[in-house]
Phi, psi and omega in degrees: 000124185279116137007092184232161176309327170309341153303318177279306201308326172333278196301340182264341159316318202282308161321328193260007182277307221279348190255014140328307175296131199069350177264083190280349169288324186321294207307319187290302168326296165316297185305319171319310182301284184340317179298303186288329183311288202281011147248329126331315198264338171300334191287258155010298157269355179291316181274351151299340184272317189302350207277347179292318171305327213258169177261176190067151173242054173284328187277350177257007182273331181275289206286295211303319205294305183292300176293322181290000209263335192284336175291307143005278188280012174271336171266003171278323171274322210258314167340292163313281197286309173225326158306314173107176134278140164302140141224066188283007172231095179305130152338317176300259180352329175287310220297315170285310200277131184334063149257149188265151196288298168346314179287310185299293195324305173290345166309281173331290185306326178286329183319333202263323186271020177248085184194170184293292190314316200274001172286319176309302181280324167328295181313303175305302164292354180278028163278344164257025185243353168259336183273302176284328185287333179291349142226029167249327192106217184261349188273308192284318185303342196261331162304319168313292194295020141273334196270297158015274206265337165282323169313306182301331166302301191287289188315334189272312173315324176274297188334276190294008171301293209310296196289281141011305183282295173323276189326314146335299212277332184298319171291002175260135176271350183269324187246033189282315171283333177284327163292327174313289229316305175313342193254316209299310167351297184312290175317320189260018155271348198278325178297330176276338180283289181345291211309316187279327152295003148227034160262344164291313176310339184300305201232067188265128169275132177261021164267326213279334203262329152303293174303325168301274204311330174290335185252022128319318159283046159212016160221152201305016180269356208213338188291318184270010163276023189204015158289336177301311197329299185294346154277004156259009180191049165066345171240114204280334176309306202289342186301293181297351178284324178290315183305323173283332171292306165318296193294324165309298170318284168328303179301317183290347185284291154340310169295329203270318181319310199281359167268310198302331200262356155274352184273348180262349170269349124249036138094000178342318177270144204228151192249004184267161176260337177091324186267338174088131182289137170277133176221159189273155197302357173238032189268116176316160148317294189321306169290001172283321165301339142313081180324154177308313160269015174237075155265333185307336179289140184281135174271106169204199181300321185269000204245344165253359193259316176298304171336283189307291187311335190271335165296346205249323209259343196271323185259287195315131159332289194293305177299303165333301189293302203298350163289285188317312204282342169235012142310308232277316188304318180283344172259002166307274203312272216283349153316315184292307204282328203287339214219101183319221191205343167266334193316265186341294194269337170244023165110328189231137173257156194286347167220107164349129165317141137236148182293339196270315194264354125338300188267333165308286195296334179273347141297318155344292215303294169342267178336305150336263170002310199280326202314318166003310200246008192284314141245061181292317152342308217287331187280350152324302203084230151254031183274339189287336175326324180281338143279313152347287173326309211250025171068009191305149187273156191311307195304303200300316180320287174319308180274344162303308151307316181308318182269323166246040153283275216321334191269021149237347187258347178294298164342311198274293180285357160280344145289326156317325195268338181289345187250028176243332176288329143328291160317305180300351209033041166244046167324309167335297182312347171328287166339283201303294209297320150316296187304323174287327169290331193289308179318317217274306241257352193239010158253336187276285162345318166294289197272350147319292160335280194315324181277354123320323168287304169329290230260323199343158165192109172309160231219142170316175172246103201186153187259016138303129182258357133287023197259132194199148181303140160299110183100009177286332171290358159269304192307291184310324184273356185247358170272328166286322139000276207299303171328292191284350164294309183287336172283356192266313171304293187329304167337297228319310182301350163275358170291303200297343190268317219271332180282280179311316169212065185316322155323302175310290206289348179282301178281009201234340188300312179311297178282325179304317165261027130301313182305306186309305170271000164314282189316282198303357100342315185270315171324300173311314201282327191273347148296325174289330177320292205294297155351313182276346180278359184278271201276108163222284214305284190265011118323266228299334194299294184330314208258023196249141170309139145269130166291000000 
């Protein structure tokens, strides 16, 4: 019997029945995504259907052009950054059986489009196949709900284009610093453009923001969401013209999917350099396990236990990318809170520096940091059995871990406050925007340990370093949420100081939120320790792959 797409789709049903089963939090978690599915999609199309309503057809030249092109780049970002990919049918698995990559790729792609999100956008954009009937009639809606359902093609190829590739490019150590280097760029353009879009918003024509979206509908981010339009103003030429840029787009994208995705099923790619670490002719073995910069660590459990976590953070894929990923995001946001949007481009800002809303982002910033650690297990796996075998005690477990996340997030959030006080001509401010991130970063971390011992959930076995189980993208996004909510109740007393007695708080910040988020570190970790010494036999059960 020959192999249709209909197969994969089955079979990624029966896996998520099956990883279902018996599980009522999984079960709880799942009706939730559903939930959130099906309001994104009432939102969503309501407001793509009012644009039907509106006169002239400037409001449907704003949704397909503008709105379609941002659902487009939202599966293209929100993969990366927070949710993950399903990969309840790994690739890898497949990898023995006679199949041709052309079966596995179209398998895998309908596999992807029987899932919430892509149902949720199906659902959300057919609100402009309603919008176009209310001013084409029934010829134009049935083109839209064709632009649609190719619009919904092109997002899932690309989402999984991307990520596929982007995973790839993360297994090469040779071209791993060029991605840092590249993303970082990226992050520190995105706060001045944001910035400048929206101070255009202020005094925005909204004929020059309809002509950007028309000629946005002749490029795939937007073409097949703007065919009702041309059918709606007559140009019929344009329809199929728009369809061949979309089909043409799907196809290179598939194709580039279908390379990235025969190379993680036989493993083609490699993290060795070929030249080999230089050490010197009397460098012990013990010391070769040992980073160049950490020799300094005492041989002992924890100084090897610190070792390992900071080589684990360096390498591993799934950490690398969540490293890249609060690079890009901790220098967005207090760029944003901090810095009007008129400031910038005309010299004066429209809302004064405050040290309170200084520190509001550098608690942000913190917090953020800590989410970091939030499922650190999972990325073990079943590597963690060998502590487990060999008894490391939790607390030991834990802070170990703790030191060699912090020997890469430290760097980062203490620098971030220096070039944003910069930015600011508020140098002074330094100390205290120091002090609210460590606290805030040393609360996050306490409570995080606890949703890492709590919450673990295991992570596919796939070399995508965005890949998540089914229904894990709800978990991972409602265990972060909740993390960062209880760490923000913790804050609270650096809001009230940092508000109430800004004066105190420019020269007091600094050691106070060492003091602060110390105890509350240590507090956490030696409490969380003791927990994880309870549950370790089911933490490891949580965090082992299921078959």
């Amino acid at each position: 019997m020959a192999v249709t797409p209909w197969h994969f789709v089955l079979l990624k049903l029966r896996v998520m029945r099956n990883g279902l089963r018996g599980q009522r939090w999984r079960i709880a978690l799942f009706v939730i995504g559903l939930f959130f599915g099906a309001w994104f999609s009432v939102v969503g199309f309501t407001l793509f259907a009012v644009t039907g309503f509106s006169r002239g057809h400037t409001g449907m030249a704003l949704g397909g052009g503008l709105g379609g092109a941002a659902v487009v780049l939202g599966w293209l970002l929100m993969p990366l950054v927070f949710f993950g990919v399903d990969e309840t049918l790994d690739p890898a698995r497949f990898a023995l059986l006679p199949l041709r990559r052309r079966t596995l790729v179209s398998g895998m792609f309908a596999a992807a489009l029987a899932g919430v999100p892509a149902l949720a956008t199906l659902a959300a954009t057919s609100g402009l196949a309603v919008a176009a009937a209310l001013h084409g009639g029934a010829a134009a809606g049935l083109v839209q709900l064709a632009g649609v359902v190719a619009g919904l093609l092109l997002c899932v190829s690309l989402s999984r284009a991307t990520t596929s590739a982007f995973s790839a490019m993360l297994r090469s150590r040779r071209v791993r610093d060029l991605a840092a280097i590249l993303l970082a760029v990226l992050a520190a353009l995105l706060g001045p453009l944001q910035i400048g879009l929206l101070a255009a918003a202020r005094t925005a024509d909204w004929d020059v923001l309809a002509g950007v979206a028309r000629v946005l509908g002749w490029t795939p981010l937007a073409a097949p969401y703007t065919v009702g339009l041309d059918v709606v103003e007559g140009r019929w030429l344009a329809v199929p013209a728009k369809f061949l840029i979309m089909g043409v787009s799907v196809a290179v994208l598939l194709w580039w999917w279908s390379a990235t995705l025969e190379s993680a099923m036989v493993g083609t790619a490699t993290t060795t350099s070929g030249r080999g670490t230089r050490e010197t002719p009397d460098a012990s073995p013990t010391t070769r396990l040992f980073p160049r910069l950490l020799r300094g660590l005492p041989r002992n459990r924890f100084g090897a236990l610190v070792a390992l976590q900071v080589r684990y953070w360096w390498r591993d894929t799934r950490r690398r990318a969540n490293l890249i990923t609060f690079a890009v995001v901790g220098m967005f946001v207090p760029l944003m809170v901090n810095i009007g949007s008129r400031g910038l481009i005309e010299g004066t800002s429209a809302v004064p520096p405050s040290l309170a809303t200084a520190t509001a982002s550098m608690v942000f910033l913190g917090v953020l940091g800590g989410v970091g650690l939030a499922n650190q297990f999972g990325y073990d796996g079943t590597a963690y059995a060998a502590n487990v075998v060999a008894g490391v005690p939790g607390t030991a477990e834990l802070r170990s871990r703790v030191a060699g996340f912090s020997c890469y997030l430290v760097p980062l959030i203490m620098a971030i406050p220096v070039a944003l006080a910069l930015v600011l001509h508020r140098p002074g401010w330094i100390p205290s925007m120091w002090g609210a991130t460590v606290a805030a970063y040393g609360c996050g971390v306490a409570i995080n340990l606890f949703v890492s011992v709590l919450g673990a959930f295991s992570l596919p076995e796939t070399s995508n370093p965005f890949a998540v189980n089914t229904g894990a993208g709800v978990t991972k996004s409602l265990f972060s949420f909740a993390a960062m909510l209880c760490t923000l109740l913790l804050c609270v007393p650096v809001f009230a100081v940092s508000t109430l007695a800004s004066d105190v708080w420019v020269w007091a910040g600094l050691p106070a939120g060492l003091l602060y988020g110390g105890v509350a570190l240590w507090l956490g970790s030696g409490f969380a320790g003791r927990l994880l010494d309870r549950r370790m036999p089911e933490l490891l059960s949580a965090i082992s792959p299921r078959r």
